[in-house]
N, CA, C and O of each residue as an XYZ file, in Angstrom:
752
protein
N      20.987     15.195     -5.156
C      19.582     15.313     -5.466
C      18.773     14.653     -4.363
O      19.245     13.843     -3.565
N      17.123     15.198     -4.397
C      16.437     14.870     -2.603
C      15.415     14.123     -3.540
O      15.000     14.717     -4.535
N      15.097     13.159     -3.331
C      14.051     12.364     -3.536
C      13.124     12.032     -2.312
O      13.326     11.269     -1.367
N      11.863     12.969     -2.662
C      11.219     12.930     -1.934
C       9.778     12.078     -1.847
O       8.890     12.509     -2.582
N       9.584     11.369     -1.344
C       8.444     10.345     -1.022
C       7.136     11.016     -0.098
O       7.046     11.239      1.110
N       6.410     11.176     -0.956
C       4.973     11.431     -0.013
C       3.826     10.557      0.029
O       2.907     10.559     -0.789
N       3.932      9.869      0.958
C       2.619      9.310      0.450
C       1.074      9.751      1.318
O       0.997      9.837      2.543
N       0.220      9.930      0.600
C      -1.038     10.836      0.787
C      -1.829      9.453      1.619
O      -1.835      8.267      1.288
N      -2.462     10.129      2.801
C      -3.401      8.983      3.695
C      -4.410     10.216      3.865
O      -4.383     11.446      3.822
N      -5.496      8.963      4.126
C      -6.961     10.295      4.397
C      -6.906     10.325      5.708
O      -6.461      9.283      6.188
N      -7.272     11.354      6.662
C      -7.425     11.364      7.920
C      -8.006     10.605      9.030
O      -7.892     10.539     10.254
N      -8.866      9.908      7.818
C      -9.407      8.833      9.413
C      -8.745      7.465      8.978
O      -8.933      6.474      9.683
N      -7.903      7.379      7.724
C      -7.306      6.219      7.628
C      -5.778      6.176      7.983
O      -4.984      5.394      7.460
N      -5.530      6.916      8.735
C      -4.468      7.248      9.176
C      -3.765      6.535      9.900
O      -2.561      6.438      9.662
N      -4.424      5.783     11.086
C      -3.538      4.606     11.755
C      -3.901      3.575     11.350
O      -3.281      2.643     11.862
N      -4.968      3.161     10.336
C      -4.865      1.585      9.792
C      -3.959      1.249      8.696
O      -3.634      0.153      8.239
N      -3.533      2.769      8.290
C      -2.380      2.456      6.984
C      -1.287      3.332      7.663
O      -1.112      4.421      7.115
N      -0.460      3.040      8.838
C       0.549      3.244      9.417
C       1.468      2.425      9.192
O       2.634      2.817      9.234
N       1.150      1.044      8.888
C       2.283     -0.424      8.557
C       2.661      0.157      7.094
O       3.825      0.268      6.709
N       1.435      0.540      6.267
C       1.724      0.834      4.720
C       2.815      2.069      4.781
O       3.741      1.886      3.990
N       2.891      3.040      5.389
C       3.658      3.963      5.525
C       5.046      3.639      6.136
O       5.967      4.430      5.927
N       5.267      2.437      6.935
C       6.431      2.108      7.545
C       7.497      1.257      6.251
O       8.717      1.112      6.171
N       6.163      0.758      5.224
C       6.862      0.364      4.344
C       7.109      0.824      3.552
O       7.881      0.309      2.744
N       6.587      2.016      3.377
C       7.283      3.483      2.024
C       8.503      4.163      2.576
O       9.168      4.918      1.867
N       8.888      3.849      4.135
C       9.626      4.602      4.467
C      11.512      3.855      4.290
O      12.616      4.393      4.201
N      10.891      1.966      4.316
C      11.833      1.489      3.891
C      11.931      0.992      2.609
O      12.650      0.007      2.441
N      11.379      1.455      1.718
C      11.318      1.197      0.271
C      11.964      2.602     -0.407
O      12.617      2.431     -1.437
N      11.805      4.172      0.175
C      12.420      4.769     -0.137
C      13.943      4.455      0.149
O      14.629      4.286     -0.860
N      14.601      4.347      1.428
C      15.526      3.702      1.669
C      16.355      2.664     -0.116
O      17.229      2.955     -0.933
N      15.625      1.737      0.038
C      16.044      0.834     -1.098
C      16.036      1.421     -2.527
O      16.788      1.032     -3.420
N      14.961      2.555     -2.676
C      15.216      3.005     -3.905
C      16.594      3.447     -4.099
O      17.349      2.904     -4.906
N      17.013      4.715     -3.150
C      18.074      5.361     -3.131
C      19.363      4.135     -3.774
O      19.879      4.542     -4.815
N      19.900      2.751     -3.283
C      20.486      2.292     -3.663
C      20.177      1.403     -4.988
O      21.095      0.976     -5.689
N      18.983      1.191     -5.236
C      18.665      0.620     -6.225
C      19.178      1.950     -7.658
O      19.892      1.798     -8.649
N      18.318      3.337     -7.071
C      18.916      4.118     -8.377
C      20.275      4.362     -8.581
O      20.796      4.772     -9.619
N      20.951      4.011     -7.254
C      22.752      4.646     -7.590
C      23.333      3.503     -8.264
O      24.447      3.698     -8.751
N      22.597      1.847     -8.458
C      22.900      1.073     -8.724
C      22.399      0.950    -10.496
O      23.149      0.588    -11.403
N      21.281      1.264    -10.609
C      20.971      1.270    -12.303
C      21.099      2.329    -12.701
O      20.868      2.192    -13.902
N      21.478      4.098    -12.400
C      21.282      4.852    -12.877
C      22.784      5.690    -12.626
O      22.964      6.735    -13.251
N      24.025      5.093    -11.523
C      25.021      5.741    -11.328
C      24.540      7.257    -11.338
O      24.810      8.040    -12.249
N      23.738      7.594    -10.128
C      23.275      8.467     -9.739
C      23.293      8.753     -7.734
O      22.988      7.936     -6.866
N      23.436      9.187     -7.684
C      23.640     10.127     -5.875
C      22.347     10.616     -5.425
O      22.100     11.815     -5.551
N      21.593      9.915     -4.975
C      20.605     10.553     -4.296
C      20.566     10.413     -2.932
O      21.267      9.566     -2.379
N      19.362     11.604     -1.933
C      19.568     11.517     -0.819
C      17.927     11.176     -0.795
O      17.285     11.863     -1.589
N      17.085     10.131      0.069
C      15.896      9.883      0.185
C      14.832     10.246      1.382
O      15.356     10.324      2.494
N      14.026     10.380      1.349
C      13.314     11.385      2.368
C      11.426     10.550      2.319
O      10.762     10.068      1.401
N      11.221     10.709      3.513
C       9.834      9.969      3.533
C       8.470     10.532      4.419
O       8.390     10.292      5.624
N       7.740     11.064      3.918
C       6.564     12.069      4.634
C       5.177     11.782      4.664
O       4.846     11.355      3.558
N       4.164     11.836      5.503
C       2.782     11.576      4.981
C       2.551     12.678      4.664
O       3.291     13.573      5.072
N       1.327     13.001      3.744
C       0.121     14.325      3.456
C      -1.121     13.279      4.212
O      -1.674     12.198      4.006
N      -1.124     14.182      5.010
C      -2.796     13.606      5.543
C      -3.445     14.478      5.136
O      -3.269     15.655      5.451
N      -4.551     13.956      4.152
C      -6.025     14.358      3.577
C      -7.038     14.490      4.376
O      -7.728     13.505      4.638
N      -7.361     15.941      5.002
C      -8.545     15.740      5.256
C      -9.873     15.988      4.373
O      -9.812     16.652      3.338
N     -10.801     15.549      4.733
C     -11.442     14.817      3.514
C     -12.823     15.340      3.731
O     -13.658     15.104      2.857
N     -13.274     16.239      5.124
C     -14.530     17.271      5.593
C     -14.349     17.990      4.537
O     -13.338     17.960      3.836
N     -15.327     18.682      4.362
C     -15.384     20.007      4.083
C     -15.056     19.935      2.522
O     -14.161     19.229      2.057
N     -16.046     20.902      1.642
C     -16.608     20.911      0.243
C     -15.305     21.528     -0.898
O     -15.347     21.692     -2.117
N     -14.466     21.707     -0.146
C     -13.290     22.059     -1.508
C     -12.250     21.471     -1.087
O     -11.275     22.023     -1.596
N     -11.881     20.444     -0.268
C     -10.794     19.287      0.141
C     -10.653     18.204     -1.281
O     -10.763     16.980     -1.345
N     -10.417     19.041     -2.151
C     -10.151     17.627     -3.079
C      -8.963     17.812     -3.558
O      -8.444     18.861     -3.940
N      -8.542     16.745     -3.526
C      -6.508     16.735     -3.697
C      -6.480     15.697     -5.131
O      -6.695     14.491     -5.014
N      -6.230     16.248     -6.286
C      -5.634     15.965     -7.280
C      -4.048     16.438     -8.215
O      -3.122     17.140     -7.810
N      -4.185     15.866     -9.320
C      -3.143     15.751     -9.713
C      -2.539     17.687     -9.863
O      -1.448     17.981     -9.376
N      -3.148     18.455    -10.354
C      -2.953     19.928    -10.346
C      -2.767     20.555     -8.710
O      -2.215     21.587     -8.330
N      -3.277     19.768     -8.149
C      -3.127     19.788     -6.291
C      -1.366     19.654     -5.951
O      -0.457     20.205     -5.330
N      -1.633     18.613     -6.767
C      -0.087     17.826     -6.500
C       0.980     18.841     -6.725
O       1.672     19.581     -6.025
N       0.873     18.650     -7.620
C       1.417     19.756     -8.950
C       2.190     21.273     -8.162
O       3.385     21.556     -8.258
N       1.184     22.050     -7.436
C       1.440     23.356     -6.892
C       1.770     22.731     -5.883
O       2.480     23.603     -5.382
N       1.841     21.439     -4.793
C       2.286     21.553     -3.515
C       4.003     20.936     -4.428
O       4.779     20.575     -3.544
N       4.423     20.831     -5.366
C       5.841     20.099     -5.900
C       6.343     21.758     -5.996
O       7.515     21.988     -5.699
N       5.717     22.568     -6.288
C       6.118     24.072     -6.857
C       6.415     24.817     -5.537
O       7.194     25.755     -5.367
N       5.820     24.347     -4.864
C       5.684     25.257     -3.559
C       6.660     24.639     -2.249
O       6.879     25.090     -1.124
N       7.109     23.443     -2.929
C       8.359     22.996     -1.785
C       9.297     22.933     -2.166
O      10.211     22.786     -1.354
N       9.727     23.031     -4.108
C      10.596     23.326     -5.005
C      10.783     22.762     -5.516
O      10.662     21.590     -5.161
N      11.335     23.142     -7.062
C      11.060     21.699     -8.023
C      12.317     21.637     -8.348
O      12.505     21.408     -9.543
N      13.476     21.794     -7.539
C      14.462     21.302     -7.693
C      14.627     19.775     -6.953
O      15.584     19.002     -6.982
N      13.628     19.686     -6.444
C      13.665     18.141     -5.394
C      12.855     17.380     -6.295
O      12.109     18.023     -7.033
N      12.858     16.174     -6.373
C      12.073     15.450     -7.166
C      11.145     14.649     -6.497
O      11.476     13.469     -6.379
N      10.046     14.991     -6.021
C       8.345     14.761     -5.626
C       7.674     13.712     -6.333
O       7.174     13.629     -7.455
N       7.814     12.873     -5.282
C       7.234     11.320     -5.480
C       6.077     11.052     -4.995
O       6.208     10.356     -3.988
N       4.815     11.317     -5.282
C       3.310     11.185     -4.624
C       2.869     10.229     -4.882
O       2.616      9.885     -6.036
N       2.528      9.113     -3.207
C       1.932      7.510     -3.178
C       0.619      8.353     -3.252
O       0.563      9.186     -2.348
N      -0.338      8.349     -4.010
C      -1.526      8.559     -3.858
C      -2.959      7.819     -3.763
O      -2.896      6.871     -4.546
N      -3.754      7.838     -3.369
C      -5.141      6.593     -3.336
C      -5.987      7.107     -4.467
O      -6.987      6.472     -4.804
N      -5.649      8.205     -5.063
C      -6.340      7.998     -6.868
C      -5.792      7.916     -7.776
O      -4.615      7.574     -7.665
N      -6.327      8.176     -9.116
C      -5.235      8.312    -10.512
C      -5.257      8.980    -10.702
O      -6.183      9.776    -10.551
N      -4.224      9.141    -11.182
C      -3.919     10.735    -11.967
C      -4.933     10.869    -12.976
O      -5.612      9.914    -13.352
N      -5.067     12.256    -13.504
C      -6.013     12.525    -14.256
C      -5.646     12.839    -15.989
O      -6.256     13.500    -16.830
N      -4.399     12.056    -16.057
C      -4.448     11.641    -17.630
C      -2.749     10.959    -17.167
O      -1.947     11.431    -16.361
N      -2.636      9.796    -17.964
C      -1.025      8.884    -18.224
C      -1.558      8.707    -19.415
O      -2.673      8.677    -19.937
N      -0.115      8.564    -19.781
C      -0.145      7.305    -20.923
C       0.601      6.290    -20.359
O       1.138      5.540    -21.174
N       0.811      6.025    -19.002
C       1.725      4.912    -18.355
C       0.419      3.329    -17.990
O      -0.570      3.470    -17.271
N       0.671      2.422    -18.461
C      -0.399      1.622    -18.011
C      -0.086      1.574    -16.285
O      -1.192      1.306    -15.814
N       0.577      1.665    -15.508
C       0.730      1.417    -14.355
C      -0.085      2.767    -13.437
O       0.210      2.914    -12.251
N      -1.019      3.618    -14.048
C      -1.241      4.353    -13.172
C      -0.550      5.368    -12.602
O      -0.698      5.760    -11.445
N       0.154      5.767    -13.356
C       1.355      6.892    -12.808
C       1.405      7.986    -13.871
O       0.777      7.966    -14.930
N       2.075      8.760    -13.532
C       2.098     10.065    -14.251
C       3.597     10.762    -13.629
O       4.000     10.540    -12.488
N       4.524     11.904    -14.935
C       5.790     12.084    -14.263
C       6.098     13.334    -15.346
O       5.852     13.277    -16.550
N       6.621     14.333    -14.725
C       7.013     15.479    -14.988
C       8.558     15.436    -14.760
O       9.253     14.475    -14.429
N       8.970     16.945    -15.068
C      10.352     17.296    -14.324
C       9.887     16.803    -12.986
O       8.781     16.916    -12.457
N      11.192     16.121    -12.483
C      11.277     16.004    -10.856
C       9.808     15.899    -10.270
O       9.531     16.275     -9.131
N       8.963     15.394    -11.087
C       7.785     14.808    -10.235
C       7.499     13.552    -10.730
O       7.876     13.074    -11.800
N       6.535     12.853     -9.548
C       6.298     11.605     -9.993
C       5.220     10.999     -8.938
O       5.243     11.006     -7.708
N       4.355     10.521     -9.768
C       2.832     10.165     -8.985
C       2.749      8.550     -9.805
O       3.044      8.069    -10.899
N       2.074      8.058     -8.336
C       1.449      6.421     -8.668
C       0.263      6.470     -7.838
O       0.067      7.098     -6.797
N      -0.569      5.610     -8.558
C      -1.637      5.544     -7.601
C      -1.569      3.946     -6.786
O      -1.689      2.805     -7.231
N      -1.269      4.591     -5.125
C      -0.419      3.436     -4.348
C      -2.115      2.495     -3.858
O      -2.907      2.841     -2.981
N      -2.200      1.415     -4.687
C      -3.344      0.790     -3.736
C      -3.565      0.190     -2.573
O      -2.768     -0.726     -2.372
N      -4.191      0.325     -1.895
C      -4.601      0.097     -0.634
C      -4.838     -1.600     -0.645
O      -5.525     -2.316     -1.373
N      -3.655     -1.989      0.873
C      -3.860     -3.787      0.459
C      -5.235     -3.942      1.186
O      -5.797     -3.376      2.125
N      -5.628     -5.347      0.007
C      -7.017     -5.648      0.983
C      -6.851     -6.099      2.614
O      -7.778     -6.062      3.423
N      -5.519     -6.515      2.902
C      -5.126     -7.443      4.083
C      -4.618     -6.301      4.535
O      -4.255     -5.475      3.698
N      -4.448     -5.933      6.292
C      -3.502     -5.761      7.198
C      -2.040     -6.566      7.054
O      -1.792     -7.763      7.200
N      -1.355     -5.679      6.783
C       0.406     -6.186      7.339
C       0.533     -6.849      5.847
O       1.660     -7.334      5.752
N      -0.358     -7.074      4.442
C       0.122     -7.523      3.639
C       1.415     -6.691      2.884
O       1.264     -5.815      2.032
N       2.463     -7.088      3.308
C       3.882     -6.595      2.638
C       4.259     -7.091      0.996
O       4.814     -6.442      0.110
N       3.747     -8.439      0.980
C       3.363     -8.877     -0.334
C       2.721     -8.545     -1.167
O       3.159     -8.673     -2.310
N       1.550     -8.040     -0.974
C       1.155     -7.498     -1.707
C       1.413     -5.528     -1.930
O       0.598     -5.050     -2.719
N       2.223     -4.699     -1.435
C       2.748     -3.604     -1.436
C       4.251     -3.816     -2.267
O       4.829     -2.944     -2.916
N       4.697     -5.206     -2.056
C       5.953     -5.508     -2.803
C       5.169     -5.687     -4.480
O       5.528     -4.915     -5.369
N       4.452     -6.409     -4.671
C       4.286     -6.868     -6.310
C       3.316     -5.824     -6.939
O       3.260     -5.607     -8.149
N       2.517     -5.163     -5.944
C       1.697     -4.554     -6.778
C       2.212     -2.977     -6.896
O       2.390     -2.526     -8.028
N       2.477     -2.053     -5.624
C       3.061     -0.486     -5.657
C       4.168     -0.765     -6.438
O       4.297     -0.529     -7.639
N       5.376     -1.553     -5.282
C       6.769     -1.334     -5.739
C       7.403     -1.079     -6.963
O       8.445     -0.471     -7.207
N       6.530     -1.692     -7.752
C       7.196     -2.192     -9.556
C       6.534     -0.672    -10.468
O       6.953     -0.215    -11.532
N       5.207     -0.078     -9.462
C       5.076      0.792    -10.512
C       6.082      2.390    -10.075
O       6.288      3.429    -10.702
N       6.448      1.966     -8.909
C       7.191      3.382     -8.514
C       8.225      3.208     -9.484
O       8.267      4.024    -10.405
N       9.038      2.317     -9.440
C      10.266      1.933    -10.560
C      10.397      2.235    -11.790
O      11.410      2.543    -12.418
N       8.890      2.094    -12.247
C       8.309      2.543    -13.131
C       8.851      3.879    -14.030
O       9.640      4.010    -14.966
N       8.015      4.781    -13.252
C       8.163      6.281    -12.588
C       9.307      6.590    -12.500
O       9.562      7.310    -13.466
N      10.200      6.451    -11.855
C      11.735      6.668    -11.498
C      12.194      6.187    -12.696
O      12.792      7.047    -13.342
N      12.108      4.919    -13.308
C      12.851      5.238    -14.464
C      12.423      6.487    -15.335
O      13.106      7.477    -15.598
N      11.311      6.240    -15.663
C      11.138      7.268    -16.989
C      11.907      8.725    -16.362
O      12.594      9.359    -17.162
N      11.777      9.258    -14.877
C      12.386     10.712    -14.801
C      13.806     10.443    -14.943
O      14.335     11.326    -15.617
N      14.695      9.459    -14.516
C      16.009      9.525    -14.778
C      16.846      8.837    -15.813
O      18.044      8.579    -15.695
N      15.844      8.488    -17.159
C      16.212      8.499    -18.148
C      16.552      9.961    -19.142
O      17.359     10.488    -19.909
N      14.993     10.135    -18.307
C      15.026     11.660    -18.972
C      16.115     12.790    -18.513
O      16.613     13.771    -19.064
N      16.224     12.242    -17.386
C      17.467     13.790    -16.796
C      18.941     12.827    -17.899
O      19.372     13.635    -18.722
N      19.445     11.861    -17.983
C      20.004     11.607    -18.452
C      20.204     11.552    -19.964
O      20.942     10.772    -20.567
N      19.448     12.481    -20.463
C      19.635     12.960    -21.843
C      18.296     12.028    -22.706
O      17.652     12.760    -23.458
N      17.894     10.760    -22.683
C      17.790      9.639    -23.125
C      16.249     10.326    -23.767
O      15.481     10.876    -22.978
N      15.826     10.201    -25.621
C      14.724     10.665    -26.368
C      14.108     10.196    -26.230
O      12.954     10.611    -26.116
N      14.590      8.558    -26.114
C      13.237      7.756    -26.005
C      12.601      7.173    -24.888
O      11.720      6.314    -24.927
N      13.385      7.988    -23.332
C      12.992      7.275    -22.139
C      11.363      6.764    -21.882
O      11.176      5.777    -21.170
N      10.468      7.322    -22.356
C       8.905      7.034    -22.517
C       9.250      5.377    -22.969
O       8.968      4.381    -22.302
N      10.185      5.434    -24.774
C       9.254      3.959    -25.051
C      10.300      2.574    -24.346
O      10.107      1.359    -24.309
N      11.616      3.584    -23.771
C      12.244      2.504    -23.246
C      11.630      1.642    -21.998
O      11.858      0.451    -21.790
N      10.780      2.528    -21.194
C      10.231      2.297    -20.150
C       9.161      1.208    -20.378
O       9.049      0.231    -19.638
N       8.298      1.469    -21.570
C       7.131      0.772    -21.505
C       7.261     -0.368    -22.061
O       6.548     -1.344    -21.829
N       8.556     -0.299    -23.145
C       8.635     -1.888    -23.817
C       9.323     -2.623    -22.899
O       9.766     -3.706    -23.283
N       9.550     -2.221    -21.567
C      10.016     -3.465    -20.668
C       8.277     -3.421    -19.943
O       7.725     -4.514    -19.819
N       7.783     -2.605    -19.659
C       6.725     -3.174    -18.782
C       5.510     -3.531    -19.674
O       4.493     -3.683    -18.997
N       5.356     -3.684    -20.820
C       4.818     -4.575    -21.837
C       4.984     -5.726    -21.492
O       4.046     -6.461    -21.183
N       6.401     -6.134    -21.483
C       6.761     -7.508    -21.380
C       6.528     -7.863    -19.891
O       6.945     -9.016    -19.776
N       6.171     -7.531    -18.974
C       6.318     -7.402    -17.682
C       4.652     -8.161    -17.676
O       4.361     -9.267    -17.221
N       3.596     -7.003    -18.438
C       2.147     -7.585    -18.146
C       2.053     -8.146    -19.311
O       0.873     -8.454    -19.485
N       2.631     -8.405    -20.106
C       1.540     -9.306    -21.600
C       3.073    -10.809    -22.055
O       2.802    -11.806    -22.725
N       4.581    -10.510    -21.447
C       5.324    -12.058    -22.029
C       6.034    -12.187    -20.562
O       7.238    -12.000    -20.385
N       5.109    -12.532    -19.544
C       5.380    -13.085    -18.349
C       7.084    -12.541    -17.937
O       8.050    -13.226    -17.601
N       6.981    -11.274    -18.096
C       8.602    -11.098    -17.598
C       8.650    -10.632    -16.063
O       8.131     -9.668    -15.500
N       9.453    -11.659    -15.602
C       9.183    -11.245    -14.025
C       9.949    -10.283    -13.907
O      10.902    -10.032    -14.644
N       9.388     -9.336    -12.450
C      10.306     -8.366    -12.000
C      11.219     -8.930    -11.268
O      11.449    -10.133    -11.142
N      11.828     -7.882    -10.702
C      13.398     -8.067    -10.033
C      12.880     -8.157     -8.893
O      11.981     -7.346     -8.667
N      13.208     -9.046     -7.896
C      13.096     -8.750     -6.396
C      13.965     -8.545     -5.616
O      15.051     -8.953     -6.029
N      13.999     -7.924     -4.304
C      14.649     -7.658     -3.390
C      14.262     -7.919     -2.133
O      13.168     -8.036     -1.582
N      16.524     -8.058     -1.443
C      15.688     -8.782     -0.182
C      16.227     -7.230      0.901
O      16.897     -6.246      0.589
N      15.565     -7.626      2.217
C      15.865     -5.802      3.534
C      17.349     -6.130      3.206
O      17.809     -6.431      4.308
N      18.147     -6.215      2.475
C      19.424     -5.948      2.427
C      20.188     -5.333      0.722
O      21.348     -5.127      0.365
N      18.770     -5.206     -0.005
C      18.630     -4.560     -1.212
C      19.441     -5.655     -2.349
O      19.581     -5.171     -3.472
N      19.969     -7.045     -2.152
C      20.245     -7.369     -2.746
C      18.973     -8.038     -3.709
O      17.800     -7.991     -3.337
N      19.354     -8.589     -4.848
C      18.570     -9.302     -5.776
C      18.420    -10.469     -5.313
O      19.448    -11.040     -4.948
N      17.534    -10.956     -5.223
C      17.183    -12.651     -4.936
C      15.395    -13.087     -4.960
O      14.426    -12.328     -4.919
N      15.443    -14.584     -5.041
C      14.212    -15.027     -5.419
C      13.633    -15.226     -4.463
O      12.416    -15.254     -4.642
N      14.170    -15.491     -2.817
C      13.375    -15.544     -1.557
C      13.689    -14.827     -1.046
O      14.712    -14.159     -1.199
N      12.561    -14.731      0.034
C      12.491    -13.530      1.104
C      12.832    -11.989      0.688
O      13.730    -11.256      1.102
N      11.731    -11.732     -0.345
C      12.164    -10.621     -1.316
C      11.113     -9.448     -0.100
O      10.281     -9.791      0.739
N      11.644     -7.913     -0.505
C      10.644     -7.184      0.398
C      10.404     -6.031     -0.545
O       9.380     -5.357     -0.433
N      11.293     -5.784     -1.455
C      10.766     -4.897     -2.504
C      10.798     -5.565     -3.942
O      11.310     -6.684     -3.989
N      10.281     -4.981     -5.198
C      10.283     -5.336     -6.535
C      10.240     -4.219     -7.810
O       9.560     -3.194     -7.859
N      10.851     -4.559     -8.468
C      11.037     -2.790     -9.343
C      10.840     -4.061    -10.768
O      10.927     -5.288    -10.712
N      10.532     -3.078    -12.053
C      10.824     -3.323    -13.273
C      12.071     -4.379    -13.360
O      12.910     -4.436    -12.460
N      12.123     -5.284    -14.627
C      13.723     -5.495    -14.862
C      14.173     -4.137    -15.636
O      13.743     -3.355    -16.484
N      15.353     -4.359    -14.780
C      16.291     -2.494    -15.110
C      17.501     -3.419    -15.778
O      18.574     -2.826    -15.664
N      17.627     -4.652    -16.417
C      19.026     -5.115    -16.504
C      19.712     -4.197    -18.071
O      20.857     -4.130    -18.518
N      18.515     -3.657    -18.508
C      18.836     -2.997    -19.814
C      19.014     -1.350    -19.556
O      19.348     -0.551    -20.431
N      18.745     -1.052    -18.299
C      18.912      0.550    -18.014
C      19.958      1.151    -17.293
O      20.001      2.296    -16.845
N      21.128     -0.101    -17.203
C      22.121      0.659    -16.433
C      22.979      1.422    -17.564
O      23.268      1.232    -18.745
N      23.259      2.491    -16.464
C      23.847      3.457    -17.459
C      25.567      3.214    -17.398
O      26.310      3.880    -18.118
């Protein structure tokens, strides 16, 4: 299976969020082993911009946008969109939204240059998010929706920290560079 990572930049923000893109490109990387690790799953990971241009009176890229460009590159790949809005209906508090083999977050923009810290605590945990709920669901699982959310309940309302990671994908408390959900209840 191709797990594909897009993350959407507007055209004139294109080289100030080039660091942000260097770090989707090694966070896809880490997913790939993070999911073969909680989900005993085989994936192959892949990392692309959509540059938005943003002239001109019918340039508006939403979630139904999304939607036909996942249809139109095949929805046998599973389409991961970093996007700079929200989707236009979740029931996910994290800002995300997820179909068959699709999956949208709305990736925020750090206030800082080069902040990696803040792309680790704030994106990372909701892509994880996302990825769980689709590969609960390919894995048969009815209740992947409320399994997902009663860990990230506890995540924003009974101080449950996430998992961190260090550029060598292991778990640890320093020098972490990515952060996902706790998955200690989702291995399959």
């Amino acid at each position: 299976m191709l797990l594909h990572f897009i993350f959407l930049v507007k055209e004139e923000e294109l080289e100030p969020r080039r660091w942000e893109f260097e770090y989707v490109q090694k966070m896809a990387k880490f997913y790939k082993t993070w999911i073969e690790k909680t989900f005993s799953r085989t994936v192959e990971v892949q990392a692309d911009e959509m540059i938005v241009k943003t002239s001109g009176r019918f340039r508006i890229v939403d979630t139904p946008t999304l939607l036909l460009d996942h249809e139109s590159r095949g929805t046998d790949i599973f389409h991961f969109y970093l996007t700079y809005f929200r989707p236009i209906w979740t029931d996910c508090t994290c800002e995300g939204y997820f179909a068959d083999n699709f999956g949208m977050v709305q990736w925020t923009k750090s206030p800082q240059l080069d902040d990696i810290n803040y792309l680790m605590e704030i994106n990372c945990p909701k892509v994880s998010h996302e990825i769980a709920h689709e590969f609960l669901r390919q894995a048969g699982y009815k209740n992947y929706k409320e399994i997902v959310h009663e860990i990230w309940d506890k995540h924003l309302f009974a101080s449950l920290p996430y998992e961190h990671y260090d550029s060598n994908y292991s778990q640890t408390e320093n020098n972490a560079l990515f952060a996902t959900l706790d998955a200690s209840s989702l291995h399959s």
